[in-house]
C-alpha positions in Angstrom: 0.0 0.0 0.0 1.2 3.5 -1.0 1.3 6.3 1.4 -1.7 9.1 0.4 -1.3 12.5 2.4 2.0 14.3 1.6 3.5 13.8 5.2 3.2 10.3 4.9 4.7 10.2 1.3 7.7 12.4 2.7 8.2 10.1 5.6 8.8 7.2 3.2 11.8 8.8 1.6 13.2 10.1 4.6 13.3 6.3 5.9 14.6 5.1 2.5 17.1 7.9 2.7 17.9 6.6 6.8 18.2 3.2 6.2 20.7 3.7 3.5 22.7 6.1 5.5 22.7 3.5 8.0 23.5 0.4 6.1 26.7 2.3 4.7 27.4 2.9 8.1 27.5 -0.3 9.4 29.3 -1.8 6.1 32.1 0.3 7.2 31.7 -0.7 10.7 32.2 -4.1 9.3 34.8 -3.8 7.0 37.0 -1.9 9.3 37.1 -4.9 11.8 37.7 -7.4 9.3 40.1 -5.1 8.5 41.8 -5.0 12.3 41.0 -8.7 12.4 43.1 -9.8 9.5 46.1 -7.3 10.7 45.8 -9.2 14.1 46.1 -12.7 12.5 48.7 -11.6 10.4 50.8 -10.2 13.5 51.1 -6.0 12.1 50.5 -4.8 15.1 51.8 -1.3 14.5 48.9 -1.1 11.5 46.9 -2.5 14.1 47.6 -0.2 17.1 47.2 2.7 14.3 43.8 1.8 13.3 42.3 1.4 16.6 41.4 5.2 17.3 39.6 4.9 13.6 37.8 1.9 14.6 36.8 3.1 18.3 35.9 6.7 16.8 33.7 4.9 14.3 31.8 2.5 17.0 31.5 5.5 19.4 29.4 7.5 17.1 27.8 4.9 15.8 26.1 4.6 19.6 25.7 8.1 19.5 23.8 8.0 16.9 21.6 4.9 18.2 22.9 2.9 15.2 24.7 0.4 17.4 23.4 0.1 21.2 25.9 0.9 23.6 26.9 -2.3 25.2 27.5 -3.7 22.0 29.8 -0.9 20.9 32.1 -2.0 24.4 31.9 -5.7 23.8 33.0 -5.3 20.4 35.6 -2.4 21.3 36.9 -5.1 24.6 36.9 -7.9 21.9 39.7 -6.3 19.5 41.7 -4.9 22.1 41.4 -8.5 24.1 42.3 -9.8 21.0 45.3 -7.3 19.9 46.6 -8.1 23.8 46.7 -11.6 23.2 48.7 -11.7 19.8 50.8 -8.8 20.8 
């Protein structure tokens, strides 16, 4: 069903316009800790250890935003550096 009245046909492109705001968003999200990921495994820490702020700056406003909820933001944030500990 179409929207009718003029409000509701401008709140349909403002949502189209959100949600692909926000799935380019989180595709970055995503990429970027792949990104950290594969440095980890690979053992560049210095790339790693450079990255980080990008990544944490990234998930922080993410939260901000309400993107992300907040507690994921810290698990995933406690993950990498848990991780970047361990292999370091």
């Amino acid at each position: 069903m179409s929207p009718i009245t003029k409000s509701a046909k401008k709140s349909v492109r403002q949502s189209l316009k959100r949600k692909s705001r926000n799935i380019g968003r989180k595709r970055k999200i995503k990429d970027l800790l792949k990104e950290v990921k594969g440095l980890i495994s690979e053992k560049k820490n210095k790339e790693v250890k450079l990255l980080l702020p990008k990544v944490y700056k990234l998930l922080d406003k993410a939260a901000k935003k309400g993107l992300i909820k907040k507690n994921t933001v810290n698990r995933k944030k406690s993950r990498i550096t848990k991780l970047m500990n361990k292999n370091s």
